[in-house]
GUROVEX-125701 format. One record per residue (C-alpha): residue number from 1; x, y, z; residue in one letter. Coordinates in Angstrom, 3 decimals. Layout:
N
[kolba NUM,[X,Y,Z],"a"]
...
// end
This chain:
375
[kolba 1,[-7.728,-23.838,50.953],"x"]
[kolba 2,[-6.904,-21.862,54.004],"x"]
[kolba 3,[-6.972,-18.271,52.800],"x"]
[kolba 4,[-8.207,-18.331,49.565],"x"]
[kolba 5,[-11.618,-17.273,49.986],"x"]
[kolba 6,[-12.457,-13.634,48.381],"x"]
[kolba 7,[-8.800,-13.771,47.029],"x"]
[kolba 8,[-8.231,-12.249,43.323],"x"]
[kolba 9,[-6.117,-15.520,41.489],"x"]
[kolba 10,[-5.403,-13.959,37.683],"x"]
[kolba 11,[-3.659,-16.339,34.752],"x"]
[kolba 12,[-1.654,-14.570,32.185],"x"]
[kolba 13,[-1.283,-17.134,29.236],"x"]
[kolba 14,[-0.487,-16.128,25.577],"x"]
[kolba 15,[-3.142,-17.974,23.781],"x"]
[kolba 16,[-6.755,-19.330,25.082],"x"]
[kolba 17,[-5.908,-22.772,23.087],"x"]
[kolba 18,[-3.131,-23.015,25.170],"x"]
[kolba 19,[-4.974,-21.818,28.366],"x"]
[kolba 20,[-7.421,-24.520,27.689],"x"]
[kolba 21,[-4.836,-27.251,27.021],"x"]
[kolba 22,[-2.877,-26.613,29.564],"x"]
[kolba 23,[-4.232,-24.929,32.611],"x"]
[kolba 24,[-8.027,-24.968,32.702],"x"]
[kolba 25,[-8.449,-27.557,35.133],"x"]
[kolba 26,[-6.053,-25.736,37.422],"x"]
[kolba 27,[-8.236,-22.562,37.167],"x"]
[kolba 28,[-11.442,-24.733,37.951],"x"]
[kolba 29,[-9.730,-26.146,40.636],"x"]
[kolba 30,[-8.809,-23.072,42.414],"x"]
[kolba 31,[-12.129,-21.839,41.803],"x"]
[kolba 32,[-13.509,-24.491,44.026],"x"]
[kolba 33,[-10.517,-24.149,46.498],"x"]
[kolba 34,[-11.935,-20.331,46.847],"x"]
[kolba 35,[-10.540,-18.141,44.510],"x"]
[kolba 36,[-11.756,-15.534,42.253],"x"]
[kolba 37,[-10.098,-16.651,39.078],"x"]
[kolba 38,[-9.685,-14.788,36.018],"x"]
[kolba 39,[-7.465,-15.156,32.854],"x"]
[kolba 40,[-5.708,-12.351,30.466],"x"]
[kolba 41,[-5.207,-13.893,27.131],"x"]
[kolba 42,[-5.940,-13.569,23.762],"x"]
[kolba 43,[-9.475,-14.445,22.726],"x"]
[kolba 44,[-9.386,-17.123,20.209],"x"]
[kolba 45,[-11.004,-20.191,19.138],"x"]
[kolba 46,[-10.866,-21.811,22.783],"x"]
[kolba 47,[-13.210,-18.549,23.973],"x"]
[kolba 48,[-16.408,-19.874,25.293],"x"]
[kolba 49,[-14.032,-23.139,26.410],"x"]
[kolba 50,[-13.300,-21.160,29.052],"x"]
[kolba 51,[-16.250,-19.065,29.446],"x"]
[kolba 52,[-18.539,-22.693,29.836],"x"]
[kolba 53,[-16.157,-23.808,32.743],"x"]
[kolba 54,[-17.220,-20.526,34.487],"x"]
[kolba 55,[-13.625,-18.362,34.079],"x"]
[kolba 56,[-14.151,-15.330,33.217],"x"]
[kolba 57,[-12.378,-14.348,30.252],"x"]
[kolba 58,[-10.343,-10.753,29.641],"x"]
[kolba 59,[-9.384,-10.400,26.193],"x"]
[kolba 60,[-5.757,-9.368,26.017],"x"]
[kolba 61,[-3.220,-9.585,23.291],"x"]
[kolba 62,[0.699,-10.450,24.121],"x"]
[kolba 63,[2.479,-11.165,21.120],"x"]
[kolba 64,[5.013,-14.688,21.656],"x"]
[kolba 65,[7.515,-13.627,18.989],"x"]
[kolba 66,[8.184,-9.750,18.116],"x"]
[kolba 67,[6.050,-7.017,19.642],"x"]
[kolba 68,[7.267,-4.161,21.715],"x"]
[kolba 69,[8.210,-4.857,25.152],"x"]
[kolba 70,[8.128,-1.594,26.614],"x"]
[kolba 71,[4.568,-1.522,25.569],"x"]
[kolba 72,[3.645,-4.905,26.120],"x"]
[kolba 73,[5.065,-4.270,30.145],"x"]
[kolba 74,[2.680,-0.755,30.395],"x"]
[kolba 75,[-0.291,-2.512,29.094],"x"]
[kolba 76,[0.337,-5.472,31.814],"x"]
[kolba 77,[1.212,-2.369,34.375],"x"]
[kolba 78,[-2.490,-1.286,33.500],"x"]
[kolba 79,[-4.203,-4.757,33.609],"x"]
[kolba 80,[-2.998,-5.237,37.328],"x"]
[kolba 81,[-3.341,-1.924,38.309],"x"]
[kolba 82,[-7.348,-2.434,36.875],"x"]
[kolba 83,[-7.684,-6.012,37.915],"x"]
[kolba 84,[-5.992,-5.841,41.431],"x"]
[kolba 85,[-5.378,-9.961,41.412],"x"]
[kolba 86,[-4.061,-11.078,45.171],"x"]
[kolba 87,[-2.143,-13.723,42.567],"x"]
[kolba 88,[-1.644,-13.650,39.459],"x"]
[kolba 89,[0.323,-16.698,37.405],"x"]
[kolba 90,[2.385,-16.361,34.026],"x"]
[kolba 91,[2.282,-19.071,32.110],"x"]
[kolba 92,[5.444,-19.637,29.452],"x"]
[kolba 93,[8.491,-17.323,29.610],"x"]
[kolba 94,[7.470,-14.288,27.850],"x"]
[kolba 95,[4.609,-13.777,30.336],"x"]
[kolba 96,[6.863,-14.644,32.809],"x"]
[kolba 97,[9.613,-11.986,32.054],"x"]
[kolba 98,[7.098,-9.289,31.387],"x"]
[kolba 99,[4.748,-10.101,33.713],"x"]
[kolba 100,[7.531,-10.140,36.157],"x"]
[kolba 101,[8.482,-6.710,35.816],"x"]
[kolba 102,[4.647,-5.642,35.833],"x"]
[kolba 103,[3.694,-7.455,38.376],"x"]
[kolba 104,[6.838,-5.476,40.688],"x"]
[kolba 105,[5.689,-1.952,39.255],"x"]
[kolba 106,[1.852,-2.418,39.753],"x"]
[kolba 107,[3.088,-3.662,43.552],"x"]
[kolba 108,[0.884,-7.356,42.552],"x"]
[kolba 109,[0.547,-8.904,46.609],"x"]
[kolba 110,[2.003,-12.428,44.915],"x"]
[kolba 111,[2.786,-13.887,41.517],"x"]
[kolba 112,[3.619,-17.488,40.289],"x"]
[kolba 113,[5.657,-18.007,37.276],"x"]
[kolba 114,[5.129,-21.046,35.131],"x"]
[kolba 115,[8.192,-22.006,32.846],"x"]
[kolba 116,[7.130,-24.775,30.777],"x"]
[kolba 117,[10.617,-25.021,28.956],"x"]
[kolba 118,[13.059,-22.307,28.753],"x"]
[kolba 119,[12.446,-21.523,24.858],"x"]
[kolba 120,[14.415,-19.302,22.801],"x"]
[kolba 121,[16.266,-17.377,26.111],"x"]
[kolba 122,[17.882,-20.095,26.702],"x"]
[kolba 123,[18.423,-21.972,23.217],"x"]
[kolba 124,[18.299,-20.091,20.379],"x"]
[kolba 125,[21.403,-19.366,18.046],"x"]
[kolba 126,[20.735,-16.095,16.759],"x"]
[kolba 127,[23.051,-13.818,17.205],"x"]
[kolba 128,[21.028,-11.042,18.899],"x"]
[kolba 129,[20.017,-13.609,21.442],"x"]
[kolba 130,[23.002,-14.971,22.073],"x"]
[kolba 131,[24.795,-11.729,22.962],"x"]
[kolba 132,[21.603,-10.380,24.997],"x"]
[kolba 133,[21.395,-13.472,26.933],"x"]
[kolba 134,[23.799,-13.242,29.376],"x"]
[kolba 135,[21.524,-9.888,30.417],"x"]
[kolba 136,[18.476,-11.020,29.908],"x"]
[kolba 137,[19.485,-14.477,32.383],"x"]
[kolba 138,[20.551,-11.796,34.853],"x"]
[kolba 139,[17.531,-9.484,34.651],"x"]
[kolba 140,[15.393,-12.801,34.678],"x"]
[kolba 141,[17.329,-13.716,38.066],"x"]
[kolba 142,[16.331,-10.672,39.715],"x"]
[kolba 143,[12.601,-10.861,38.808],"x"]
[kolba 144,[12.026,-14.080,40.022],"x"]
[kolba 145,[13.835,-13.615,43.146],"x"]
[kolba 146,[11.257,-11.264,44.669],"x"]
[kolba 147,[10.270,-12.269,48.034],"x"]
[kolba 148,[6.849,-12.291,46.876],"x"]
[kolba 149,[7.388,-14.822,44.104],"x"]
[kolba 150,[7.948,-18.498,43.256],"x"]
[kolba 151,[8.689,-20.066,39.971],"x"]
[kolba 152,[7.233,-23.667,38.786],"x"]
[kolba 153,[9.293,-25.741,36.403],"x"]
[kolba 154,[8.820,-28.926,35.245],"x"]
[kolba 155,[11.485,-30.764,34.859],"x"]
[kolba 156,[15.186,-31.006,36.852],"x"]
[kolba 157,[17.598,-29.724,34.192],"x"]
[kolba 158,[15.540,-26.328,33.769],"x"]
[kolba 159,[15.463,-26.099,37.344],"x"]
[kolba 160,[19.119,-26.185,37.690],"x"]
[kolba 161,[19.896,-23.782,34.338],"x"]
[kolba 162,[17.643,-21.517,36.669],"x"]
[kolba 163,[19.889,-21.886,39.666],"x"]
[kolba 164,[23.018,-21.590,37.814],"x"]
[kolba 165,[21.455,-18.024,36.595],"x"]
[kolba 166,[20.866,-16.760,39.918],"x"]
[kolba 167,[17.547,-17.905,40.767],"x"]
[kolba 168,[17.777,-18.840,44.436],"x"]
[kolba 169,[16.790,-22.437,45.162],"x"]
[kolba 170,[14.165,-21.739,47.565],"x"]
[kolba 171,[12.443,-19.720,44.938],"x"]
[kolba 172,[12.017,-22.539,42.895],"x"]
[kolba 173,[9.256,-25.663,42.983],"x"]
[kolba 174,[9.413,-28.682,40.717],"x"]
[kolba 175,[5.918,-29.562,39.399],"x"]
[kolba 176,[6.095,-32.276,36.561],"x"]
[kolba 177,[4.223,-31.237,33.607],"x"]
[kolba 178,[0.554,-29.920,33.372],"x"]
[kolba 179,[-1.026,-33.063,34.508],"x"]
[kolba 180,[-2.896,-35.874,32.614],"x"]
[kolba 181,[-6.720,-36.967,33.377],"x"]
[kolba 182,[-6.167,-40.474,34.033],"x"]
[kolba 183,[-10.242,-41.343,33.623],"x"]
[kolba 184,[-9.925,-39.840,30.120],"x"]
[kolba 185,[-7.279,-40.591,28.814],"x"]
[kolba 186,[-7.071,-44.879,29.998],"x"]
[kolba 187,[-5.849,-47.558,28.211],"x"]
[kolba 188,[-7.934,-49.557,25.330],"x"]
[kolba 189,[-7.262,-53.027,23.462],"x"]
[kolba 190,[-4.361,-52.664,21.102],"x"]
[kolba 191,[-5.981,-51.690,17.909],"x"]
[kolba 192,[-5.580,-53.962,14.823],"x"]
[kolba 193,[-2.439,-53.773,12.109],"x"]
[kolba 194,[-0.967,-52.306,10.794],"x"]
[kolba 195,[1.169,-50.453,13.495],"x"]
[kolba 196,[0.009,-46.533,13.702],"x"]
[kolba 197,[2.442,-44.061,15.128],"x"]
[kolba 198,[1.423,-40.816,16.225],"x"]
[kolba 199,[3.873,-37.570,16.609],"x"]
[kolba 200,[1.240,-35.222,18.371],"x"]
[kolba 201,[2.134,-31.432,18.403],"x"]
[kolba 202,[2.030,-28.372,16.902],"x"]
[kolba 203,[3.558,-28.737,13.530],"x"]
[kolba 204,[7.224,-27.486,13.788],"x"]
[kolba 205,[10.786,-28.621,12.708],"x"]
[kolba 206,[11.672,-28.008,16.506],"x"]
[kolba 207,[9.230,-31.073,17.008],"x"]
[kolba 208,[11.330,-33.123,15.356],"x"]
[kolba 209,[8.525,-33.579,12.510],"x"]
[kolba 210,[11.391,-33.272,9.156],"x"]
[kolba 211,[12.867,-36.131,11.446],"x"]
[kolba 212,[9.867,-38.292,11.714],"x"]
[kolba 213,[8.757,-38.340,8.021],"x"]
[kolba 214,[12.712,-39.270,6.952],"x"]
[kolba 215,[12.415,-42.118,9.476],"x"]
[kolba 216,[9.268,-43.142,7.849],"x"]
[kolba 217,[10.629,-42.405,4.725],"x"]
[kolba 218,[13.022,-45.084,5.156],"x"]
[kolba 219,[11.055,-47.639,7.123],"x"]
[kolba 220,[8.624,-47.720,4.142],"x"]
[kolba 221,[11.389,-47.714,1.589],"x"]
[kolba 222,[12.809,-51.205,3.303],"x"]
[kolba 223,[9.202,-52.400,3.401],"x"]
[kolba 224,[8.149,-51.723,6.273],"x"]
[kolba 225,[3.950,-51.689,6.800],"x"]
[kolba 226,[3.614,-49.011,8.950],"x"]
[kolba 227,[1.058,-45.521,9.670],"x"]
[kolba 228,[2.855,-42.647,11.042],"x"]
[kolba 229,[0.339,-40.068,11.464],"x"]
[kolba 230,[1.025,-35.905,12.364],"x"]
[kolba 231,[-1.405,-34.526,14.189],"x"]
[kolba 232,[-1.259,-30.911,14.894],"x"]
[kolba 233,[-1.313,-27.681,13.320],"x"]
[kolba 234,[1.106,-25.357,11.747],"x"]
[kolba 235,[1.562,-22.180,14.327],"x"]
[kolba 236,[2.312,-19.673,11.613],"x"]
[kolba 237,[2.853,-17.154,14.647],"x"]
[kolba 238,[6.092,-19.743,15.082],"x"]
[kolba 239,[9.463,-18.924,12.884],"x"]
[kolba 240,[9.711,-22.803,13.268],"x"]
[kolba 241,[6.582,-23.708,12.083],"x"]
[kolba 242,[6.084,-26.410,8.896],"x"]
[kolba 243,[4.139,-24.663,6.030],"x"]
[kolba 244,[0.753,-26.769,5.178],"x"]
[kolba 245,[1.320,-26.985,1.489],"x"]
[kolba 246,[4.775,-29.438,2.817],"x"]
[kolba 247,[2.647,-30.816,5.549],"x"]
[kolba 248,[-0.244,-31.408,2.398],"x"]
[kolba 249,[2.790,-32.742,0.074],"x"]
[kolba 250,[3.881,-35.132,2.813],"x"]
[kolba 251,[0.347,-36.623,3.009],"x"]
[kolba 252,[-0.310,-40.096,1.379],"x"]
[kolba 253,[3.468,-40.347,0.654],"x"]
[kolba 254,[5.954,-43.405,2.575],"x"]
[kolba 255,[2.638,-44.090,4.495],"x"]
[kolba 256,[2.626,-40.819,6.233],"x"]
[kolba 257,[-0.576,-39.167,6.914],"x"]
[kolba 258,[-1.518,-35.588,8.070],"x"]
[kolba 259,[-4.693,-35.451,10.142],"x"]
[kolba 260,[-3.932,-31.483,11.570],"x"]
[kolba 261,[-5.174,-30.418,14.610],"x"]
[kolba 262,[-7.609,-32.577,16.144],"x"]
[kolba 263,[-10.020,-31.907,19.774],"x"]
[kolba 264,[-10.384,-36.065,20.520],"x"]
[kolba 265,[-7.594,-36.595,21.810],"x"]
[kolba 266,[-8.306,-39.523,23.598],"x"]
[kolba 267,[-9.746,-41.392,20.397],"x"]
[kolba 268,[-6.479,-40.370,18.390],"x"]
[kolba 269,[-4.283,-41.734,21.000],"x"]
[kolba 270,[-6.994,-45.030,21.781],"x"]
[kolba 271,[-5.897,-45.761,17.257],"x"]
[kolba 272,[-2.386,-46.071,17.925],"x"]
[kolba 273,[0.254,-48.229,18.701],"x"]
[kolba 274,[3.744,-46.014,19.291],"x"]
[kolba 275,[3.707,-42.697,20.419],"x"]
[kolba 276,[6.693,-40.808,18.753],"x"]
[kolba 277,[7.918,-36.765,19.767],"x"]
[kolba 278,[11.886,-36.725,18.339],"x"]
[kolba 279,[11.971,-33.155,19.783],"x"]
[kolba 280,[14.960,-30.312,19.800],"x"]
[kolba 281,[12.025,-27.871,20.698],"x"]
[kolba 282,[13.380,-27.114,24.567],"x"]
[kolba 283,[10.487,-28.292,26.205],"x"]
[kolba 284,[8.895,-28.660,29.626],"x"]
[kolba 285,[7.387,-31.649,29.225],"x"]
[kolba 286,[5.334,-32.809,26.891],"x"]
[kolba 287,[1.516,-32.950,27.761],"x"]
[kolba 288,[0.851,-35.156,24.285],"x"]
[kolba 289,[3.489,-37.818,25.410],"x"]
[kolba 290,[1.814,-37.204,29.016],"x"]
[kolba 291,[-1.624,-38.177,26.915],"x"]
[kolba 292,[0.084,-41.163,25.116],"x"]
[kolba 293,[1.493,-42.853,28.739],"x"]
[kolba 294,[-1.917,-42.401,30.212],"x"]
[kolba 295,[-3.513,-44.657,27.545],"x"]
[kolba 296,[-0.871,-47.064,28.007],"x"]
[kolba 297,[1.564,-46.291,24.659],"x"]
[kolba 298,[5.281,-47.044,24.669],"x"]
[kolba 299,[7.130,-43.838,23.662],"x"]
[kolba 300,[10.047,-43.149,21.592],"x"]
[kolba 301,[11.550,-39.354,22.343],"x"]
[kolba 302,[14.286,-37.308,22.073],"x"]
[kolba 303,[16.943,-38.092,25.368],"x"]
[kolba 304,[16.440,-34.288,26.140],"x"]
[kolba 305,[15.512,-32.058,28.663],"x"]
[kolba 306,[11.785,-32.452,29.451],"x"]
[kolba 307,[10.990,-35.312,26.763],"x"]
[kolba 308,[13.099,-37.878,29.238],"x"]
[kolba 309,[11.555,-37.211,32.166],"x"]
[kolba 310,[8.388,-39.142,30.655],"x"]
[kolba 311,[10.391,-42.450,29.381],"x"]
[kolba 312,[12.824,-44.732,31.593],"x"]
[kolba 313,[14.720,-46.053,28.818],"x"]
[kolba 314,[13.803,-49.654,28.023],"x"]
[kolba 315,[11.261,-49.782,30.429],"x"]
[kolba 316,[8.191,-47.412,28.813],"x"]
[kolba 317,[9.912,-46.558,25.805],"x"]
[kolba 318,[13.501,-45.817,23.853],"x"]
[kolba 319,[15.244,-42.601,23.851],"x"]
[kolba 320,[17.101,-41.557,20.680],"x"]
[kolba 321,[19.707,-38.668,20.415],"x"]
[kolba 322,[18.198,-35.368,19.230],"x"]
[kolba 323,[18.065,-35.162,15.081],"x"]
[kolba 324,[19.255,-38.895,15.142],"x"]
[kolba 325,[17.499,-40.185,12.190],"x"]
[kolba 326,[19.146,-43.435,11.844],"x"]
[kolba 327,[18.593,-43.834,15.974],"x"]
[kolba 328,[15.167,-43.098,15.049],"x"]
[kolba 329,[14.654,-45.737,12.679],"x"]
[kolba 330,[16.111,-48.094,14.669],"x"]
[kolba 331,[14.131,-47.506,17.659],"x"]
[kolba 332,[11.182,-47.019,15.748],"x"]
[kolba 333,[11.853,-50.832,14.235],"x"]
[kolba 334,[12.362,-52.344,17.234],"x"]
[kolba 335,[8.717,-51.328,18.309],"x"]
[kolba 336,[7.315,-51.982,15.155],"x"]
[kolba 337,[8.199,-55.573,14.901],"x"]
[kolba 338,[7.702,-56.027,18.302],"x"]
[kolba 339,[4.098,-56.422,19.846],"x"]
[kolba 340,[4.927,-58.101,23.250],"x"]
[kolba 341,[7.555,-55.262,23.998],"x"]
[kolba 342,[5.269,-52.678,22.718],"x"]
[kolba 343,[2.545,-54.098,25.465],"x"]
[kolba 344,[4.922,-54.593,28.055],"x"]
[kolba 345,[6.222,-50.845,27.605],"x"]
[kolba 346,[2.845,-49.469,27.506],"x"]
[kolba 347,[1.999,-50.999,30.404],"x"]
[kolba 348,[4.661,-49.674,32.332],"x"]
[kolba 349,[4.199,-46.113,30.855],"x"]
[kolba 350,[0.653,-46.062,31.884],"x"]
[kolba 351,[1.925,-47.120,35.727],"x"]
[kolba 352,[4.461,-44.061,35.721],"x"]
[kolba 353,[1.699,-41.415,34.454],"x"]
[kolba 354,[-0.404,-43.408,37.808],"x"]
[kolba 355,[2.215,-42.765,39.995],"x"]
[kolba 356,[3.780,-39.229,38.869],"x"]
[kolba 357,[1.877,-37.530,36.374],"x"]
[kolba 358,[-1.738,-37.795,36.865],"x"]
[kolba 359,[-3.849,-34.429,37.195],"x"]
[kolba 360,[-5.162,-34.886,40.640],"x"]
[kolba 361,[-1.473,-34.906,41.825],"x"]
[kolba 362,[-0.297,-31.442,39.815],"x"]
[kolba 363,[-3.108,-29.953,40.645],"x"]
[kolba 364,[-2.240,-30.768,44.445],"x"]
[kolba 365,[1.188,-29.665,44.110],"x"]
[kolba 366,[-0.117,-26.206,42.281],"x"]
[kolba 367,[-2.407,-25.103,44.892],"x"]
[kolba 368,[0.116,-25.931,48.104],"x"]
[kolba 369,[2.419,-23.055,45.879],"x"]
[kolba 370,[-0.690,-20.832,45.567],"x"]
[kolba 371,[-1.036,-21.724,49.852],"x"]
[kolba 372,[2.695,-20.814,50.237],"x"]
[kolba 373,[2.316,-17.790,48.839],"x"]
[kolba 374,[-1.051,-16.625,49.973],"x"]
[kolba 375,[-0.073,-17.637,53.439],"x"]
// end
């Protein structure tokens, strides 16, 4: 990359899980463009993840939910006034707002925000939120409007709630999800019956997982012979997030099974049939139904901002209305006792994740913004 040689790149990201999940092949790609890269976040379980791929690591600790922002901003203020990153890229929106502001006080040369969904800011019903919003959209606006700064989102409808808040359109680049390996995650034989469907995230009722165990509920009460597997764990640091000792009473019951949080991916998603994410969660777009396309799963999801961008309807998979259970069932019925659709969709989803989604093309489309702005 033109430029990018000797440059300072810095990711701020909440959690190293996440960082890993999400964005480490960005940072090793940008590392081999030319960058120095670096990355703020908490030091967790995921530590010597990143550490292994040759990112150095700087432990820092910004709270998603609660915390004091004032403080929060002064200890970013110091990190880039210590660090002195050419670039540095939020990941998630409260990184993004705070960052934001720090990044403009510490006088940070460029910044890239990355709003994978527009969360709570933009969804939640509580009433402090709801009255604060219409400031917090504005002040929001103004942040990402700097001439120094772009914003990625990943899917159309949260770029245009962005527009309609003041974020000028040429401020804005649409980058579809965080990109899917398409030589690791591939398609395999379908495995043998019964059918197993997976809902793959991190167990919350914004996931839609209260929906998913009524549907199976249900299916199994009218005889159905199904699987339908969780796989995630709770985020206790998440007002949303299931307790275990439900996710634990669940297990074994109307053929549902809880396998918590699991590192194969690719072998989970290889032992299923349906891929399943009835979401209300505000997302950006999914990487686990990103995961599930790639090894050539049909999908049902919730007809919702981010989830649809992964499913033409009828062609890879069904849409159902958000906290639709009896949609659910049906959709989910229609797959089940259908293994020529179920082929015929996955095919097609695996072609889409090909042609739109695959890693090599977001991480393209990532380091032509960091070239924008480094130019």
């Amino acid at each position: 990359m033109l430029g990018a040689q000797h440059l300072k790149l810095l990711f701020v990201v909440t959690e190293d899980w996440y960082f890993v999940s999400h964005r480490l092949p960005l940072a090793v790609a940008a590392q081999a463009a030319g960058f120095e890269v670096a990355v703020a976040t908490r030091e967790g379980r995921q530590a010597d993840v990143v550490r292994r791929a040759g990112i150095r690591l700087i432990p820092f600790e910004l709270s998603r939910r609660g915390g004091n922002p004032l403080r929060e901003v002064l200890a970013l203020w110091r990190l880039y006034r210590r660090e002195q990153p050419d670039l540095v890229h939020h990941v998630a929106l409260k990184p993004v707002m705070l960052g934001a502001l720090a990044a403009w006080l510490a006088g940070v040369a460029a910044q890239v925000n990355a709003v994978a969904g527009l969360g709570w800011l933009f969804t939640s019903s509580s009433g402090i939120v709801r009255l604060a919003r219409p400031v917090l959209r504005r002040m929001l606006a103004q942040l990402l409007n700097q001439s120094q700064s772009l914003t990625i989102v990943q899917n159309p409808e949260d770029r245009a709630l962005l527009a309609r808040s003041g974020v000028a359109a040429t401020r804005l680049r649409l980058i579809r999800g965080a990109g899917v390996d398409v030589q690791i995650f591939h398609p395999v034989v379908p495995p043998p019956a019964p059918v197993c469907i997976a809902l793959v995230a991190r167990m919350l009722w914004d996931k839609g997982v209260g929906e998913f165990v009524k549907a199976a509920q249900r299916l199994t009460e009218a005889g159905v012979n199904a699987r339908f597997i969780l796989v995630g764990d709770p985020d206790p640091a998440n007002p949303a997030s299931v307790p275990a000792a439900i996710l634990r009473g669940w297990h074994g019951q109307h053929g549902v099974e809880w396998w918590g949080r699991r590192e194969d991916m690719p072998a989970v998603m290889q032992s299923m049939h349906i891929a399943c994410l009835p979401s209300f969660y505000g997302e950006g777009l999914p990487k686990s139904l990103l995961e599930a396309a790639a090894c050539g799963l049909p999908i049902i999801t919730s007809d919702a901002p981010g989830c649809r961008e992964i499913v033409q309807e009828g062609v890879n998979g069904l849409l159902v209305p958000v906290r639709d259970v009896d949609a659910l069932v049906v959709a989910l019925r229609k797959l089940i006792d259908d293994p020529g659709l179920r082929l015929r969709m996955g095919e097609q989803s695996r072609l889409l994740v090909e042609t739109a989604f695959s890693l090599e093309l977001v991480l393209a489309q990532t380091l032509a913004v960091y070239r924008e702005l480094c130019a």
